[in-house]
N, C-alpha and C positions, 0 to 999 in steps of 0.2 A: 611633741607633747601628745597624748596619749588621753584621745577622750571617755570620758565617763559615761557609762549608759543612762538617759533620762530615766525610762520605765523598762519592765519586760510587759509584753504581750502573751497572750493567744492566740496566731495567725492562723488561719483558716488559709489555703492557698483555691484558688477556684481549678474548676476541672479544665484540662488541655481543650476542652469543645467551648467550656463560657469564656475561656481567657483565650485563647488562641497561641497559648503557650507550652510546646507541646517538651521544653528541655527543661533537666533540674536546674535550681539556682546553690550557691555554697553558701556557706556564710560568710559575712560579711557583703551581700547583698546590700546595693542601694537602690531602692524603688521612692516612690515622690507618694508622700503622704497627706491624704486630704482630712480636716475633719470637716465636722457636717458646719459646724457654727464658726468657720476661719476662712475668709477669702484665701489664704494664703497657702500655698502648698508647701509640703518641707520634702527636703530629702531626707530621709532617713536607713543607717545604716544597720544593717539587721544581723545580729550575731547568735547563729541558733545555738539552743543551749542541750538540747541531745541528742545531735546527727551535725553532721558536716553537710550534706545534701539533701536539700527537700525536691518532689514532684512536683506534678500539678495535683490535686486534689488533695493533699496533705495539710497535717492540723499539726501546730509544733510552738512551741515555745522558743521567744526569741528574747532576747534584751535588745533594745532599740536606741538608736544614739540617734538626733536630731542634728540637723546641722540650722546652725545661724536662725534662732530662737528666741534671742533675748527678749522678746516683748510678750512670750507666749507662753512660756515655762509655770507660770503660777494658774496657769489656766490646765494644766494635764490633773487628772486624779481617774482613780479608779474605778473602772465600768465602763470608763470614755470607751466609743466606738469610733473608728475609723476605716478610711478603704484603702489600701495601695496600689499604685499602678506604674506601669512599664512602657513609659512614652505616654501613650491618650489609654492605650489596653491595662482594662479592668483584673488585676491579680489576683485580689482576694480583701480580704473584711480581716480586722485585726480589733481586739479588746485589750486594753490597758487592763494588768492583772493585780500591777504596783510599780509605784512611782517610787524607782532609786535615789535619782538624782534632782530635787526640787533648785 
């Protein structure tokens, strides 16, 4: 089964010195997605949409798939800000740009 992207993004990736992450990621990247108003974290699977490999300090468009959401999907819209991260390390800051899949 073949999932659908919730929204696409604007990721910002943070620099190899603030993130501590000094290798590219591909797409289909999953990092754990906090927002500011959700105890809960999500993974979220990140499929960039013009490059196959992002840095560290790069700004890229992604379409973003959520995994196991059901109670929080009516809550995404456009402008939401969030942060992604890689274990406890700070990745970078992502802006919902449009919500695909409600």
């Amino acid at each position: 089964m073949e999932r659908k992207p919730h929204f696409i993004a604007l990721l910002t990736f943070a620099s190899a010195e603030e993130s501590n992450k000094t290798t590219p990621v591909s797409s289909g990247y999953r990092a754990t997605i906090h927002f500011s108003f959700e105890q809960n974290h999500f993974t979220g699977i990140q499929n960039f949409m013009d490059t196959d490999l992002v840095f560290p300090g790069d700004v890229v468009n992604a379409e973003i798939t959520l995994l196991n959401i059901e109670n929080f999907k009516e809550k995404l819209y456009q402008g939401l800000d969030f942060d992604f991260y890689e274990n406890e390390n700070l990745i970078g800051h992502g802006v919902v740009v449009k919500v695909t899949h409600p």
